[in-house]
C-alpha positions as a Markdown table, in Angstrom:
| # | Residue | x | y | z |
|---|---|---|---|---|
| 1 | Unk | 3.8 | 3.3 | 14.2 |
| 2 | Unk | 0.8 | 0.2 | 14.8 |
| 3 | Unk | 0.2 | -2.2 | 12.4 |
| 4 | Unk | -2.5 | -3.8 | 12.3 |
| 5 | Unk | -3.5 | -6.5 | 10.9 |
| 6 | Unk | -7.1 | -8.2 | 8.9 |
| 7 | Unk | -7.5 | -11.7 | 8.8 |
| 8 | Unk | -9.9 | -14.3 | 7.4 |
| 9 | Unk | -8.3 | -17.4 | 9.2 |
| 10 | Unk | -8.5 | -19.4 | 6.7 |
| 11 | Unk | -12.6 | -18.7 | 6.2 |
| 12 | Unk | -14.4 | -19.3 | 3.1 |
| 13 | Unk | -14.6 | -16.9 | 0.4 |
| 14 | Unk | -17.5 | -14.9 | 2.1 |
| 15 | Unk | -14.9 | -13.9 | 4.9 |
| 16 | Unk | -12.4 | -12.9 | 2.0 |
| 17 | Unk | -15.1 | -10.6 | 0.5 |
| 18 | Unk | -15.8 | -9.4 | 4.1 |
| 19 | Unk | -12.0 | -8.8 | 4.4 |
| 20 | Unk | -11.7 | -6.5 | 1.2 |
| 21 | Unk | -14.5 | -4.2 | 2.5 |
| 22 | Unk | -12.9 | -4.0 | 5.7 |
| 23 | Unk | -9.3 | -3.1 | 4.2 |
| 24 | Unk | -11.3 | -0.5 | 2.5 |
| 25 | Unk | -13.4 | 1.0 | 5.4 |
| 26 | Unk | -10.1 | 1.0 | 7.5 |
| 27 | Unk | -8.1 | 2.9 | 5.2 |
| 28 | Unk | -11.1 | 5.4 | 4.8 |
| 29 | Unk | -12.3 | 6.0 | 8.3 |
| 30 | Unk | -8.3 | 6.1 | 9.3 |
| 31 | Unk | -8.1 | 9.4 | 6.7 |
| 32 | Unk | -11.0 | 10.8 | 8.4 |
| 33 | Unk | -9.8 | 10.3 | 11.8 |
| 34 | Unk | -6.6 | 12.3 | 10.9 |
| 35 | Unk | -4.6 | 9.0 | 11.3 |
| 36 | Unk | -1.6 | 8.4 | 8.1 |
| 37 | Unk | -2.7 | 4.8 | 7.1 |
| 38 | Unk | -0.5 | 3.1 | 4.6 |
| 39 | Unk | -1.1 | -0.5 | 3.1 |
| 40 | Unk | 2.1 | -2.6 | 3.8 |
| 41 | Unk | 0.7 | -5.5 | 2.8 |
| 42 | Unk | -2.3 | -7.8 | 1.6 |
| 43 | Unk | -2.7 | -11.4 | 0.4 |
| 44 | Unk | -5.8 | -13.0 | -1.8 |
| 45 | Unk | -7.3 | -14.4 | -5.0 |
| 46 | Unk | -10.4 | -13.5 | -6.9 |
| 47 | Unk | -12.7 | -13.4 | -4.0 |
| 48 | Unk | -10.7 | -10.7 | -2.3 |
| 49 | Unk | -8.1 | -10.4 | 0.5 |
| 50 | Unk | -6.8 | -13.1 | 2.6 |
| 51 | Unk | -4.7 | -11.1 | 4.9 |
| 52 | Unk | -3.9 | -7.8 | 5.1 |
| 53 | Unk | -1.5 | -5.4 | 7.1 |
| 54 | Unk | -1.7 | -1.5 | 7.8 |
| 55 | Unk | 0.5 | 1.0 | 9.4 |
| 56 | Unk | -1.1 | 3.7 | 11.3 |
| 57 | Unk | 0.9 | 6.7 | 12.1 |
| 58 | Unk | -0.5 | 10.1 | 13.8 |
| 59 | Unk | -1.6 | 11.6 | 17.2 |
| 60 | Unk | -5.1 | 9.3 | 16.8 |
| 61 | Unk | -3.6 | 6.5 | 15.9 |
| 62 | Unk | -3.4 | 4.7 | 19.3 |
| 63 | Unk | -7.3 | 5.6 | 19.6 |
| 64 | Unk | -8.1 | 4.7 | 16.4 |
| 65 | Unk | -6.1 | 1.0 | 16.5 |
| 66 | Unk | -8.2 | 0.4 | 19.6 |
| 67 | Unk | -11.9 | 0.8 | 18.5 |
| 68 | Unk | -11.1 | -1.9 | 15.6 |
| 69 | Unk | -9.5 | -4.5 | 17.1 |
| 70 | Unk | -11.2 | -7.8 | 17.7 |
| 71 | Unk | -14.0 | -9.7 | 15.7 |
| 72 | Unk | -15.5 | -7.9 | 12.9 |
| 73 | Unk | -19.1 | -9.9 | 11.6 |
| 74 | Unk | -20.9 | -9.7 | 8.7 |
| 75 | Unk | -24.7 | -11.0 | 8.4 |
| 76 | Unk | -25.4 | -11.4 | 5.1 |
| 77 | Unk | -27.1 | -14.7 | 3.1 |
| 78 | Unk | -24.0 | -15.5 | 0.3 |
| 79 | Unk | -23.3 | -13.9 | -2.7 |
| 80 | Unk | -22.0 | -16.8 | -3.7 |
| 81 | Unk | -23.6 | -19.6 | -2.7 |
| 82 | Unk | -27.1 | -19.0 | -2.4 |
| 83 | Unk | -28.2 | -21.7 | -0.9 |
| 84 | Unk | -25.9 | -21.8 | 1.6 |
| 85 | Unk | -27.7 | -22.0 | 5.2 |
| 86 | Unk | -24.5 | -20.0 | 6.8 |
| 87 | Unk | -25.2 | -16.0 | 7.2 |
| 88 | Unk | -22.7 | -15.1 | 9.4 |
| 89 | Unk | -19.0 | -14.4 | 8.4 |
| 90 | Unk | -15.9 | -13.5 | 10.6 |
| 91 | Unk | -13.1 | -11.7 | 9.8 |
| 92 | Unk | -10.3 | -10.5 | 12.8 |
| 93 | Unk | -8.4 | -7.4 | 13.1 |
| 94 | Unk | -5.6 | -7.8 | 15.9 |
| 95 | Unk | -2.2 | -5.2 | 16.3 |
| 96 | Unk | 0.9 | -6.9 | 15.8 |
| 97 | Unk | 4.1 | -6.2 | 17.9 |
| 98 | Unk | 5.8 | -3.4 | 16.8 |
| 99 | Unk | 8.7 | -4.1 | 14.0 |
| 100 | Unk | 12.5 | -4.8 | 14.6 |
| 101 | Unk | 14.3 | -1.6 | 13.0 |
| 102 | Unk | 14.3 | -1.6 | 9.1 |
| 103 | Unk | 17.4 | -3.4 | 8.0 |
| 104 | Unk | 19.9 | -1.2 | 6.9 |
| 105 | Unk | 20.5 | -1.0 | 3.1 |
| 106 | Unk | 23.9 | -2.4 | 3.5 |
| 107 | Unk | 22.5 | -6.0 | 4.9 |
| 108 | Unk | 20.4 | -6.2 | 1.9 |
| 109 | Unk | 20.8 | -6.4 | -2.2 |
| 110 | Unk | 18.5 | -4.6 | -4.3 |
| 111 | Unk | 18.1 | -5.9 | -8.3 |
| 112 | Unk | 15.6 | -3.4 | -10.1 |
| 113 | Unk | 13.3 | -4.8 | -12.7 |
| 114 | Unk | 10.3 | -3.6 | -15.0 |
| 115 | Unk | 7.6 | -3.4 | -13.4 |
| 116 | Unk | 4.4 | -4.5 | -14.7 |
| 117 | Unk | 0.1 | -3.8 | -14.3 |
| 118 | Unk | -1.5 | -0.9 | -12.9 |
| 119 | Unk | 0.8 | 2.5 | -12.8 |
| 120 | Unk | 0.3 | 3.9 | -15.6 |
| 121 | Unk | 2.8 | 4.7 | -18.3 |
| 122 | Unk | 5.4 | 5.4 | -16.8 |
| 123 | Unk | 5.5 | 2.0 | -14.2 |
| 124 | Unk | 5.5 | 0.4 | -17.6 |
| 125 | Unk | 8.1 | 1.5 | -19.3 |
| 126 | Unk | 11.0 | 2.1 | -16.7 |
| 127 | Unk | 13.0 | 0.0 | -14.5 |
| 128 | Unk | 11.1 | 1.1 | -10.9 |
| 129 | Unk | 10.2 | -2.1 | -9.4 |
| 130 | Unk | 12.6 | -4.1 | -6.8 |
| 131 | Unk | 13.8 | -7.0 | -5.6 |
| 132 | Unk | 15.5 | -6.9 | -2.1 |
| 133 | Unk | 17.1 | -9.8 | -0.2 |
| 134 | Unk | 18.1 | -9.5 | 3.1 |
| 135 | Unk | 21.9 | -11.4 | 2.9 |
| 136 | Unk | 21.7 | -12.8 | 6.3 |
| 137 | Unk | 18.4 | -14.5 | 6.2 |
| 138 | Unk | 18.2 | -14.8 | 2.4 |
| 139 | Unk | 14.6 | -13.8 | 2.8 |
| 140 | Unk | 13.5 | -11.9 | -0.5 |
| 141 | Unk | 10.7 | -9.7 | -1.5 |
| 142 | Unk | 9.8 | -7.9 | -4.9 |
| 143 | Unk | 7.8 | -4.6 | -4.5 |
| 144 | Unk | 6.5 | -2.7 | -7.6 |
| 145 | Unk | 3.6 | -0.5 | -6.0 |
| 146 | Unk | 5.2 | 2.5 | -6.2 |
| 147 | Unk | 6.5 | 4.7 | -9.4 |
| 148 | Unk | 9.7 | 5.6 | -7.8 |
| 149 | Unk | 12.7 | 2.7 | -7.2 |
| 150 | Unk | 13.5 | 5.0 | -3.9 |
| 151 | Unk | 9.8 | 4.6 | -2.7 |
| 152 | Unk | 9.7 | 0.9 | -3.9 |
| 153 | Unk | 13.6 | 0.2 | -1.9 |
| 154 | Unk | 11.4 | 1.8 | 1.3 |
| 155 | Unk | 8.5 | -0.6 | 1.2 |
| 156 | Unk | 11.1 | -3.7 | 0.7 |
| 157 | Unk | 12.6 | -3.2 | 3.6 |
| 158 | Unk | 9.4 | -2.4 | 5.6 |
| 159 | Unk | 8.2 | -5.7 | 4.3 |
| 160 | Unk | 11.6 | -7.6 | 4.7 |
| 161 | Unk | 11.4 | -5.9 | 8.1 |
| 162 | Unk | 8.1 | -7.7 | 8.7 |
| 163 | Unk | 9.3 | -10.8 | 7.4 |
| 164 | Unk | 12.4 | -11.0 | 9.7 |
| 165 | Unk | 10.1 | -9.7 | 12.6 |
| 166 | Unk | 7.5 | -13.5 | 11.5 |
| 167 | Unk | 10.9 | -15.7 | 11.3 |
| 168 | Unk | 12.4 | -14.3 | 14.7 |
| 169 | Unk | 8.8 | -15.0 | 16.4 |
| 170 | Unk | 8.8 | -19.0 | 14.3 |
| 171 | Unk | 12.3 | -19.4 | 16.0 |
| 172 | Unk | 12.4 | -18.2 | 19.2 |
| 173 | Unk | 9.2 | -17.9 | 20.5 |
| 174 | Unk | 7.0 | -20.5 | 18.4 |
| 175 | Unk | 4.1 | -20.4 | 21.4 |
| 176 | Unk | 3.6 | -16.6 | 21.0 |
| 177 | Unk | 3.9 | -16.5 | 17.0 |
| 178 | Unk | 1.3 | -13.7 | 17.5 |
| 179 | Unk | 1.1 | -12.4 | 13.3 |
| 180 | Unk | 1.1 | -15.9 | 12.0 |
| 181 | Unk | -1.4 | -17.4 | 14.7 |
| 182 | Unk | -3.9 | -14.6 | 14.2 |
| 183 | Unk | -4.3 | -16.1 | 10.4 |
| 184 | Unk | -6.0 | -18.8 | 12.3 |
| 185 | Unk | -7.7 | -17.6 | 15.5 |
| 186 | Unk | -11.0 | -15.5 | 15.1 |
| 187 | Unk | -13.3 | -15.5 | 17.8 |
| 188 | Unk | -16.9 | -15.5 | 17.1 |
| 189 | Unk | -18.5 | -14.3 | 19.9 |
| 190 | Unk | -18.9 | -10.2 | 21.2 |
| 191 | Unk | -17.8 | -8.7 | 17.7 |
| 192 | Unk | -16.6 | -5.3 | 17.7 |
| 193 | Unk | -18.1 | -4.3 | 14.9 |
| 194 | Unk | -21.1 | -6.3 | 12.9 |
| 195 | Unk | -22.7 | -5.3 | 8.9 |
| 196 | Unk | -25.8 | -6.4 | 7.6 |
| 197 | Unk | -26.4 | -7.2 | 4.1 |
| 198 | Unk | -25.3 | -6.9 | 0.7 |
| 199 | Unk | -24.1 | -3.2 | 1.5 |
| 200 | Unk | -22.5 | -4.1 | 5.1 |
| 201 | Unk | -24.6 | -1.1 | 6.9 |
| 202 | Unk | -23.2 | -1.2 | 10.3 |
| 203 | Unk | -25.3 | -1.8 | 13.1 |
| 204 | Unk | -25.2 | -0.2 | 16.5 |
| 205 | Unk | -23.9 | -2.0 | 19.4 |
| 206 | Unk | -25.5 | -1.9 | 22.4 |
């Protein structure tokens, strides 16, 4: 598995709408590549995403991870602020080391809930959403994406999984705290990929 991950390091708004196209065109071009892609997590507020992590899984995965990663730009006057003299906006995708294994269900306590929002009827009105906390670390997580408590015990401990792998790098190695540093670390210069405009068509490279 690579997991990679989109982030607006702490940019403006614009880079947050930039990041929510990019989360989109990811997990699009990754289905067309053959490539499994799988949201494990994402991060925002009204104006989009903040952060955001895939999994990639397939024979064209390792290709695929490699022609995204870097600086992503977007040209474009703001949507928001229309005055605003700034018309470039950076976003990063980087790959993040690969996971400790999954926790094992024993080192963890599951509480069920009712799960609420999007889902449909029956997300509503059943018990399929989870709360997991891993009893060593007491680090906690609710997930409620899924319409199955099995599926939604899965993704906690993927997530708990990443949050033990954040912790372990804080601890031990706060110099190469590569997930949480890339929230703050775009580079600007020699994108890998730029947009133009409203409708972010892609330009060529030479």
């Amino acid at each position: 598995m690579i997991y990679l991950q989109i982030s607006t390091a702490q940019g403006p708004a614009e880079c947050r709408q930039f990041a929510g196209f990019a989360l989109h065109t990811l997990v699009t071009e990754a289905a067309q590549a053959q490539v499994t892609v799988d949201v494990l997590e994402q991060s925002g507020d009204e104006h989009e995403i903040r952060s955001a992590v895939i999994v990639l899984t397939g024979k064209n995965a390792e290709t695929f991870a490699q022609q995204q990663q870097g600086t992503w730009q977007w040209t474009c006057p703001s949507r928001l602020r229309p005055r605003h003299p700034r018309k470039n906006w950076y976003i990063g995708v980087c790959r993040l080391p690969a996971l400790p294994p999954l926790p094992a269900e024993s080192e963890v306590v599951f509480q069920t809930c009712r799960a609420s929002g999007k889902g449909g009827q029956h997300v509503n009105t059943t018990d399929s959403a989870v709360r997991a906390t891993h009893l060593a670390s007491g680090i906690s997580v609710r997930v409620a994406g899924e319409r199955s408590q099995h599926a939604n015990k899965k993704r906690a401990r993927e997530l708990l999984a990443l949050k033990l792998a954040e912790q372990h790098q804080q601890v031990l190695d706060r110099h190469a705290r590569q997930q949480h540093n890339q929230l703050y670390q775009v580079a600007r210069g020699n994108p890998q990929r730029v947009f133009v405009g409203p409708d972010f068509r892609e330009k060529s490279l030479p």
